[in-house]
N, C-alpha and C positions, 0 to 999 in steps of 0.2 A: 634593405629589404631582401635584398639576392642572398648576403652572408646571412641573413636571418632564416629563409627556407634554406640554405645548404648544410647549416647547422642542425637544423629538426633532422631531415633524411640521414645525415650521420650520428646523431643519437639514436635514432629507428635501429641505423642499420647496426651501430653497436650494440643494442640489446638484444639483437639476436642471437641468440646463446650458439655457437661450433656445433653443439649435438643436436640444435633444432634444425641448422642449416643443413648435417649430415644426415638426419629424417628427411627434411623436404627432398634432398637429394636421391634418397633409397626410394622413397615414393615415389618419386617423379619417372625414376629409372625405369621401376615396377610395374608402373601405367605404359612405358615408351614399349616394354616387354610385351607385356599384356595386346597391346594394340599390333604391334608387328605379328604376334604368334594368332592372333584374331586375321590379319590377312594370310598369313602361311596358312591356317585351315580354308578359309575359303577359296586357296591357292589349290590343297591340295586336295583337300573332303576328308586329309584322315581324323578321326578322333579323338587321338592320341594327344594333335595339339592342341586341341580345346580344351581337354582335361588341363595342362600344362598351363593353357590360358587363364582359365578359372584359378589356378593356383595365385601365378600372378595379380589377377585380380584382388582376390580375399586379402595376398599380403599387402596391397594396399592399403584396402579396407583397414585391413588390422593395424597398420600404421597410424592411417588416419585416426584410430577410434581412440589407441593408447596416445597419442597425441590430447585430444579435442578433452580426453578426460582428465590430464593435467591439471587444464585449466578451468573445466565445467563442472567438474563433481558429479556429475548425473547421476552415478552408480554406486554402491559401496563399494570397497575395496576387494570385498570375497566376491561378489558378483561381475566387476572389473575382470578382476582374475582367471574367473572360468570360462568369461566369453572370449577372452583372449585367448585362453588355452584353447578349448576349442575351434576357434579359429584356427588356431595353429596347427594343429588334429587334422582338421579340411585342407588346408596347404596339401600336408604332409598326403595324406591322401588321395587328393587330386593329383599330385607327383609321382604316387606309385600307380595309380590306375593308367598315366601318361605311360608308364616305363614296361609295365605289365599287357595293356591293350594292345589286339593284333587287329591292325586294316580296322 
């Protein structure tokens, strides 16, 4: 019965493919970012790091979505594509409005 459950949890864990572990990894990172730069604002009041935070945020998000849509199909591929981009677009923007913003 023991070798029986230790064997399921190591085929789990072996189908976890390296580049889904390295996603969960960058996500995870993403969120610990996102939450720390979410206390440094209300540490400091500036702006600047909530822009930054939002950043972190969305790249979650974005993580998440190109993830979950591997496997769920929800979207078509062209439609896939530009919400991701776009997402990407908000990153990138929230990072500059972060580096740009005074007080």
């Amino acid at each position: 019965m023991k070798n029986n459950m230790l064997s399921e949890i190591f085929l789990q864990i072996e189908s976890l493919d390296i580049a889904d572990a390295i996603q969960f990894g960058i996500a995870g990172f993403s969120l610990v970012l996102f939450a720390l730069s979410l206390s440094a604002y209300r540490n400091s009041g500036l702006k600047r790091i909530l822009f930054a935070s939002g950043a972190f945020a969305l790249f979650a998000i974005q993580l998440f979505l190109d993830y979950i849509e591997e496997f769920f199909d929800f979207l078509e591929e062209d439609a896939t594509d530009i919400v991701l981009s776009l997402v990407t677009l908000g990153i990138l923007i929230l990072f500059f409005l972060a580096l740009v913003k005074r007080k």
